[in-house]
KOLTORRO-908658 format. One line per field, with one value per residue (C-alpha): residue number from 1; x, y, z. Coordinates in steps of 0.25 Angstrom, whole numbers. Layout:
N
nr	NUM;... .
c1	X;... .
c2	Y;... .
c3	Z;... .
This chain:
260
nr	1;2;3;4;5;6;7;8;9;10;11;12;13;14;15;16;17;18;19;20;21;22;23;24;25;26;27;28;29;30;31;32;33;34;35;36;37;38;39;40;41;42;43;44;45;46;47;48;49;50;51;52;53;54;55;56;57;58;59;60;61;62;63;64;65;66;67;68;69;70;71;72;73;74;75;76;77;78;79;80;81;82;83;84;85;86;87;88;89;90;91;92;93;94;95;96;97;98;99;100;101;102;103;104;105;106;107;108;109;110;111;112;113;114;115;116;117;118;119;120;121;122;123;124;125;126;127;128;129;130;131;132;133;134;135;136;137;138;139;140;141;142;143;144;145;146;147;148;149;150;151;152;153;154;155;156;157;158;159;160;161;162;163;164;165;166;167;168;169;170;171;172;173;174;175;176;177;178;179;180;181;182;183;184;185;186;187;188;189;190;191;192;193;194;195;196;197;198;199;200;201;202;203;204;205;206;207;208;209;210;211;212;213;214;215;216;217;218;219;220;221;222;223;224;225;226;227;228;229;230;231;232;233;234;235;236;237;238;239;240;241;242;243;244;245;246;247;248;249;250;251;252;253;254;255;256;257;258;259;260 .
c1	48;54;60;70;70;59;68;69;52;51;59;51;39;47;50;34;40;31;16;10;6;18;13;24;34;49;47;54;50;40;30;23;9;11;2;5;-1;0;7;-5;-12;-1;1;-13;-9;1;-7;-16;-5;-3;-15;-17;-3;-8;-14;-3;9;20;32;37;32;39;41;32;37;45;43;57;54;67;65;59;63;75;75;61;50;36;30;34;37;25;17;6;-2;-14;-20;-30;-36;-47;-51;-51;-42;-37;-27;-15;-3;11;20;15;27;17;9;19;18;29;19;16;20;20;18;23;15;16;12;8;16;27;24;18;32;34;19;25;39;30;24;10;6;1;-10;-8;4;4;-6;0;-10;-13;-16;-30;-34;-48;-54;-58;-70;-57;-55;-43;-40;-44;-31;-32;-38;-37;-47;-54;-52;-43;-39;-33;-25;-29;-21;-26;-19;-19;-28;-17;-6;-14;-8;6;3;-2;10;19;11;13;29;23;18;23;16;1;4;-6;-17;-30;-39;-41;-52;-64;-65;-77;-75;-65;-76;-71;-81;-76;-62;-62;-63;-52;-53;-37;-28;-32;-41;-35;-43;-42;-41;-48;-39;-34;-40;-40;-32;-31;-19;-19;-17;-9;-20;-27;-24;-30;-43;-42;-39;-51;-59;-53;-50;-35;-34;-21;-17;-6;-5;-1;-10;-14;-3;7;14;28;40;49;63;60;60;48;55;60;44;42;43;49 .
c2	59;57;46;44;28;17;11;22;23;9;9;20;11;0;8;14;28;28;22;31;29;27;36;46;42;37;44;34;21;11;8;-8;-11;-26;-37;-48;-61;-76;-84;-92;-81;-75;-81;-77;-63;-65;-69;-56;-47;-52;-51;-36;-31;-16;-15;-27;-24;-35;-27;-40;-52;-58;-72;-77;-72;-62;-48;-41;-38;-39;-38;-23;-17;-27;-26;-19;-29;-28;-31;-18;-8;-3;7;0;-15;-21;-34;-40;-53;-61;-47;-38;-27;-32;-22;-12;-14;-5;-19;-33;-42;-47;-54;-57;-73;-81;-84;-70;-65;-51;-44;-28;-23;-10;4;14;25;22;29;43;47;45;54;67;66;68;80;73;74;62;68;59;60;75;74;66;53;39;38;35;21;15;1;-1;-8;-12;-28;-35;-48;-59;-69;-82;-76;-60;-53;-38;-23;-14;-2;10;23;37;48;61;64;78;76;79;71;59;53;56;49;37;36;38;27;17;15;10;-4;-10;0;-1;7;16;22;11;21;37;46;42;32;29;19;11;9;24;31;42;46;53;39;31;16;18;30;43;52;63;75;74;87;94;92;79;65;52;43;28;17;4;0;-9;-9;-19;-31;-25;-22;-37;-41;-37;-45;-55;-58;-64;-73;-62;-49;-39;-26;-12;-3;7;17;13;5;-4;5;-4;0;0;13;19;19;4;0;10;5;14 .
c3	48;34;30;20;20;20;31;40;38;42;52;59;58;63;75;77;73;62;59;48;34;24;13;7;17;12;-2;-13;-4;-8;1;1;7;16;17;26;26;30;20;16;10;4;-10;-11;-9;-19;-30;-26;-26;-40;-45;-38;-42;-41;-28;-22;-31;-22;-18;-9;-4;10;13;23;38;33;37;29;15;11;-4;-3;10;18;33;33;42;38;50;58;45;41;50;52;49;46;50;43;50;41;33;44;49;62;66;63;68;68;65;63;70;81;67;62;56;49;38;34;21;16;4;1;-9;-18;-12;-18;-9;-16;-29;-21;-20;-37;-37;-30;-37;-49;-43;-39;-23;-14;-7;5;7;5;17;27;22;20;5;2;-1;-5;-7;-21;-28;-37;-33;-33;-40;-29;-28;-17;-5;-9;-15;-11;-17;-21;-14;-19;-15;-20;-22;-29;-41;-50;-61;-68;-62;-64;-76;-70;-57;-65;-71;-59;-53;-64;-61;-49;-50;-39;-30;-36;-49;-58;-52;-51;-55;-55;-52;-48;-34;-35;-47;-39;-28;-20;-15;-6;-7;6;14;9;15;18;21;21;10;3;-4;-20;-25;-36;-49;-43;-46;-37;-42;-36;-35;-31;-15;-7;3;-5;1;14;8;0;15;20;9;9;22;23;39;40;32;38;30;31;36;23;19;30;21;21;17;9;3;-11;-17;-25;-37;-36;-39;-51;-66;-77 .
């Protein structure tokens, strides 16, 4: 099903009518990674967020117990909007869950981050495809030997998406891209993987692989899975997350997080 507002796409998920990955749906719309944790851990969470502004670019940040995030997306709930959950206890992955309310604590406070989905619409108005989505797929995404900066309790790697670009569409994709700060940005690197700790494309750690064409070059962006892969270094009692590429659909349009 198509639809034409994130409201009505949320509002499917709200009802169980839909449960997939978020990736090319509601074209214009700017998609948000969550992380949900107990207020005590959350300033340190900030202060990573801060010092990791590409991979955890803060789109909102809710007061402890609250579950409306009324600055970006007024009447949505983040604990039965997004298609699928992740529950981290103490660095492991303890379940998925379709909606969190039975979590739910009044001392938990959540963070929207940056997406990188919210840019793929700008990429092929310019004429440059997304493989995955052209697919049917969960974009690609790989743990990195890139580290984060350690804040308070949070430390761990990078992870990355990929997207196979043209080779000679790669200098207009960077540039796309970079009106996008608020949803990662530039490409992290381009080309070969294995200098950012990849060894084989074909077994991304998240999502789905996709093929790179001859003629076409990998080329890698920061991701708002992150926290999950910090999560499971190091460790946090309690992390709620979306489960990767089924991402929170906000209200903010694409173009609302682009500079000039």
């Amino acid at each position: 099903m198509n639809y034409t507002h994130s409201r009505d796409l949320r509002e499917a998920i709200r009802r169980g009518e839909f449960s997939g990955p978020t990736c090319g749906l509601v074209p214009g719309y700017a998609q948000s990674n969550l992380v949900i944790l107990p207020r005590e851990l959350a300033f340190d969470f900030f202060l990573f967020c801060q010092r990791n502004p590409k991979p955890c670019p803060i789109l909102e940040v809710l007061e402890p117990g609250r579950y409306e995030p009324a600055l970006t997306t007024p009447g949505a709930d983040i604990r039965t909007d997004v298609p699928l959950y992740r529950i981290y206890k103490n660095g492991k992955l303890s379940s998925e869950e379709k909606n969190i309310t039975n979590y739910w604590r009044d001392d938990l406070v959540s963070f929207l981050l940056g997406c990188s989905f919210t840019f793929e619409a700008a990429l092929v108005r310019a004429g440059i495809a997304v493989r995955h989505i052209g697919e049917g797929k969960n974009v690609p995404m790989y743990i990195t030997n890139i580290p984060t900066v350690p804040a308070g309790s949070f430390f761990g790697p990078n992870v990355v998406t990929m997207r196979p670009i043209p080779r000679n569409k790669v200098v207009k994709a960077v540039q796309i891209t970079s009106r996008f700060p608020a949803v990662h940005g530039a490409p992290v690197h381009i080309g070969d993987p294995e200098e950012i700790g990849i060894r084989d494309l074909s077994k991304p750690d998240y999502g789905d692989a996709v093929e790179v064409k001859p003629g076409e070059v990998p080329v890698f962006w920061m991701c708002g899975v992150t926290p999950q892969a910090v999560a499971l270094r190091s460790k946090p009692s309690l992390m709620i997350t979306h489960s990767p590429g089924y991402m929170f659909v906000t209200d903010m349009l694409d173009e609302d997080l682009a500079v000039s």
